[in-house]
Structure formats: C-alpha cells, structure tokens
N, C-alpha and C positions, 0 to 999 in steps of 0.2 A: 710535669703535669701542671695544667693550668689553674688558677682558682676557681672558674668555671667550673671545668673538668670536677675537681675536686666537689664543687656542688652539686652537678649532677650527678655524682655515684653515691655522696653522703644523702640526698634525694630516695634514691633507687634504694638505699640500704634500711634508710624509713618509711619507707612504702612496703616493704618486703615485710619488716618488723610489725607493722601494722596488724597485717594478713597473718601474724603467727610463725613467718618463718625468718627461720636463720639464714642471714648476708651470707655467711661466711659457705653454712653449708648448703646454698643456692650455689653460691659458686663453684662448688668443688662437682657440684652434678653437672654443671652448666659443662665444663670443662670435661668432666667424665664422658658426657654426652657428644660434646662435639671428636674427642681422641675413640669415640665407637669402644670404647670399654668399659663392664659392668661390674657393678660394687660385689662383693661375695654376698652382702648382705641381699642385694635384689637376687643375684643367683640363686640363693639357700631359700627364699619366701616361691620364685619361681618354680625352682624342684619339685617344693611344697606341696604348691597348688598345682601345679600342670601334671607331677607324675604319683606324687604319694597318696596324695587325697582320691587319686582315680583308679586308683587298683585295688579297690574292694577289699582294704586290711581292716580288721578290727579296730574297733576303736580302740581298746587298749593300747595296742601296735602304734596308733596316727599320733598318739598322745605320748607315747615314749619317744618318736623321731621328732615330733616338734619341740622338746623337753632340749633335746639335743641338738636339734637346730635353734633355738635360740641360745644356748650357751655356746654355740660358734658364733653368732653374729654380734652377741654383746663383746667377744674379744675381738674376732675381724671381722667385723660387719665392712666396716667403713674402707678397706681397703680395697685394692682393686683387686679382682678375682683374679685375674693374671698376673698377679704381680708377689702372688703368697708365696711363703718360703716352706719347707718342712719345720725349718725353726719354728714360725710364727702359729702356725698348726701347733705344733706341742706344747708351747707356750699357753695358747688357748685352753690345751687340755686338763695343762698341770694341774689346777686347783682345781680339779675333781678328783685325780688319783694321789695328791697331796693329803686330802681328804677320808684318804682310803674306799673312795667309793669305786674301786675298779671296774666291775662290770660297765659304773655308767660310763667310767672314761673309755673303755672299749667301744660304748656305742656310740658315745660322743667322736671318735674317730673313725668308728666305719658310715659315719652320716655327714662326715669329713669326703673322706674319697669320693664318696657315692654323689656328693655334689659336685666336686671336682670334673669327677666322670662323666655326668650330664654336664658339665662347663665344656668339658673336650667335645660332646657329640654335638654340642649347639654352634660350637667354633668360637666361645669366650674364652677358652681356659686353652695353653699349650700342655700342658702335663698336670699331673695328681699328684701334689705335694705331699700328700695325705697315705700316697699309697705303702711305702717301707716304714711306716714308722709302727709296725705293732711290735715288732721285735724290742724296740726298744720301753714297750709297756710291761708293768706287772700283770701277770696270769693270774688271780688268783681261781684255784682250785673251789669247785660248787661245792657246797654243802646240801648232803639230802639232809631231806626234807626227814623230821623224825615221823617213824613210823614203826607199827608191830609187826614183825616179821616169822614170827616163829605161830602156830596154828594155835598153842594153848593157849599164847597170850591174846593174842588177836583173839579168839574165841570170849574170852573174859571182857573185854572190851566191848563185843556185842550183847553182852548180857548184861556191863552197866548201860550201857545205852536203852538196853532195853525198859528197864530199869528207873532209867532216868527221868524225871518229871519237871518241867523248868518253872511250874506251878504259875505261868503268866499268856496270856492269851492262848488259851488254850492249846499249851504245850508246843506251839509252834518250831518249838527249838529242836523238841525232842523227836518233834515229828522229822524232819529236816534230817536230823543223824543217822534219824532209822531207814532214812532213805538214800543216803548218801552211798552206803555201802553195798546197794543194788541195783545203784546206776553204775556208780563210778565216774562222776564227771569230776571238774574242775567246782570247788566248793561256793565262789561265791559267783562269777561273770557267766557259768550256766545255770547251779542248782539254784542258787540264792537272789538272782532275777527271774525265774524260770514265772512266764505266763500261762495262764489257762488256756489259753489261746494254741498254745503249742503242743499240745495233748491230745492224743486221739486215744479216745476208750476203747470202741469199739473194735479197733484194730492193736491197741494193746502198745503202743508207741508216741514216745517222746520227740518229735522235731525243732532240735535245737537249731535260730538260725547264724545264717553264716557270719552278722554281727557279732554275735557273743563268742566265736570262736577264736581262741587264740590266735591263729594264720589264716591264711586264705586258706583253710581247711572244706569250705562249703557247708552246707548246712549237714549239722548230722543228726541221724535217725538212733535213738536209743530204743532198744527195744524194752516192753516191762514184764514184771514179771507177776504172778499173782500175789504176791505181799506186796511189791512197790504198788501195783493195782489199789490195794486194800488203804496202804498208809494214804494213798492220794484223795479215796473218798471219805477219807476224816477229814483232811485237809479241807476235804470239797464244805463240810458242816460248816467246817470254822472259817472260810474264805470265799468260799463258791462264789459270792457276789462280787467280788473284787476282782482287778487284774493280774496280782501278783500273788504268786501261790503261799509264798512264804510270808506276807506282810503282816504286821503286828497291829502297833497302836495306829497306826497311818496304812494307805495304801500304797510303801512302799518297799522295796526290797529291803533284809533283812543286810543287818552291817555285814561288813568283809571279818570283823573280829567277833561276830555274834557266836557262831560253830566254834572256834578256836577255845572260848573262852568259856562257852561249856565244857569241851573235855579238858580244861586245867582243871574247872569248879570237880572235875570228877577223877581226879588226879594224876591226869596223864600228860602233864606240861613237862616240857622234853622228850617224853617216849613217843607220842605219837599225835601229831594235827591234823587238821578239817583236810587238808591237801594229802597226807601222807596215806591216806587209801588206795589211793591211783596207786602208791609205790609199793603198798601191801597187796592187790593186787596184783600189778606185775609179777613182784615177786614169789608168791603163793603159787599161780598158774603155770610161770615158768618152770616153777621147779617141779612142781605136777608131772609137768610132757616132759620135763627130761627122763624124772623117772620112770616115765612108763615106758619111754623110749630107749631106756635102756635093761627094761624087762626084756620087751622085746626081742630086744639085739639079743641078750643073753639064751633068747626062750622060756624065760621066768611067766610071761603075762599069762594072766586068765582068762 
C-alpha cells in the first residue's frame, strides 16, 4: 500500500467518524453487502417488523418476543445469519438459563429457530441451527398459580372479600375483587385496564378487545351478570367520568400488584392470587360436570 493509498482510507475513516459511524463496522457491512449476506442481527429486527408486529399479537406477546430478540442480537447480532452454529445459539442463551430463568431461555430459543425459519423462507439462512437444541435445555415444571379449591374455603374468601374495605378512593380495590370472580378474566391486562367504553348495559356485556387478549384470541364478549351489573354502577359513581373503570388517584389503570396485594393485606398470600380464580373456576365447574356426569351414567341424577 502506497502512502497515498494509506491517506485516502485514513481520509474515508475520518470522514466516516465525523458522521458518527464506525470505520471498522462500515466495513464489515460494506463487505457483508457486496458477498449478498445478512447479519442475524438485520434478520431478527426484519422478522420483527415484517412478520411479528403484523399478526395482530398482543402487546404483551410483541413485548416478550422483542425481549427475546434482543437478547440474541446482543450475543449474535453481528454475525452472519448463515454462518451461525447450534453452538453459538446456546452460547447466546446460556446466561439466561445460568440464571435460572428457564422459561425465558425456552423463548429466547424458540425466537431463535423462528428467525432461522424466516432466514430459510427468504433464502438468507441454509438451515435452523436453533432447531434441536431444546432437548438439550432445562424444563422446568409450571407452578400454579395459588388458589382455593375446595368450595368451603373459596366460599370464605368471598365473604372477606365481601367484607373488605380498602378505605381509599372509594373502595376501588374492593370493588375490583368483588368483580373479579364473576367475570373471570385475567386480573390485570383485562379487568384492571378495562374501559367504559367496552361495556354495554343495556345488553348486559363486557367486550374485551383483541389487544388485551393474551393471543390472537380476538375480541371477547363477557357476558354480566346482575351483581357484576350492580358492582359496575358504583364503580360508575366513583369513575363514570373517566376512562378507566378501575383508576384511582390518576386516570389510570390500577397496578398489576394492586389485587394481589389486597388478598395478602387479608391473608391469603400463598393460598390464593388476583390470577388464581380462572384456576378456581376451572376447577369448581370441572368437577361439577363430572359429577353429574357421572350421576347420570350411574342413574343417580335428578
């Protein structure tokens, strides 16, 4: 290389640095660019925007897979998406299941493949390095969620609740619990954003929309009942003018630990949370139909 030479790239490299970007990593795109191969890191922001952001998931959902797409780009961003190993894939994962945070390492891997996957269908990627490697992850086993299962205790539950008075903007807490258990929804991304706007009186129905739903579930219609009726036009006293049914000092949705942390204050921390209804539910009705279902068979029924 000539001295020249050497001044016009030392030129280019300060001109580059000027403008805020880096010599080194101008070049390696430069090169990337002209060999027609793409960094995992443009693949994973591509996937992103072109196929996650457009299928109508929840935001919860858009917010857990970009969680997980960025913790593969900060370890292989920078590599060439053709060129990843299963190795370098696990490697990426380890310090989250290091961590003990398994679940996330499960999703941080299947948001692995699924990139992969769209890398094969666009003709970036020859195979899915991502795809055998759960076997070699920890499973761990879900914990329910606590909840009262048995009819006498759950019953006692609904009488503190009934009971219960959180003595601060007009009881909003208490209204919220007493309602909890006659919709049955998810405690805080339905009941505890739940707008005025989504309530029809007259028809006696709750339409929650397809946003706050966990999956592309679509929007769902709750139906109410005449006490959930009754609890909603106190609610209506104390909030009516506002958009959020539940909001307190602000007009915003009530915390995620607001519900929870009533029924600790009322001493049910461990036995049963804001979430564990859905699973006293299920579990109440199931066992309901089975037994009658097997009056039935027997001839027993009434």
């Amino acid at each position: 290389m000539t001295l020249a030479d050497a001044r016009v790239i030392r030129d280019s490299a300060k001109a580059l640095l000027a403008k805020g970007i880096d010599p080194n990593a101008n070049k390696k795109e430069v090169i990337r660019e002209r060999s027609g191969k793409m960094s995992f890191a443009d693949l994973a922001n591509e996937w992103f925007e072109k196929k996650i952001k457009k299928e109508g998931k929840a935001d919860c959902t858009v917010d857990t897979i970009k969680r997980a797409k960025d913790i593969l780009i900060a370890a292989i961003g920078h590599l060439d998406a053709d060129s990843i190993e299963p190795t370098q894939v696990v490697a990426a994962i380890k310090p989250v299941e290091d961590a003990e945070h398994y679940h996330s390492a499960q999703r941080v891997r299947s948001a692995a493949s699924r990139i992969f996957k769209y890398g094969r269908s666009k003709g970036h990627c020859k195979f899915n390095p991502a795809a055998d490697l759960g076997e070699g992850m920890i499973k761990k086993a879900a914990t329910p969620r606590p909840a009262l299962l048995k009819p006498a205790t759950f019953g006692k539950l609904l009488r503190d609740i009934e009971n219960y008075d959180a003595q601060k903007y007009g009881n909003v807490t208490g209204l919220a619990l007493k309602l909890l258990p006659l919709v049955v929804t998810r405690p805080y991304a339905e009941l505890g954003k739940a707008e005025w706007s989504e309530f029809d009186f007259d028809n006696a129905r709750w339409t929650i929309p397809a946003s706050r739903m966990k999956k592309r579930e679509g929007e769902h219609m709750v139906p109410l009942s005449k006490q959930a009726l009754a609890i909603l036009k106190k609610l209506q006293n104390i909030n009516g003018n506002r958009r959020y049914v539940f909001a307190m000092s602000k007009d915003k949705p009530i915390a995620k630990t607001t519900l929870g942390a009533a029924l600790i204050a009322m001493d049910y921390q461990g036995k049963h949370c804001a979430h564990g209804f859905r699973r006293t539910f299920s579990t109440l009705l199931n066992s309901e139909y089975r037994g009658k279902m097997t009056m039935k068979k027997f001839g027993t029924a009434t």
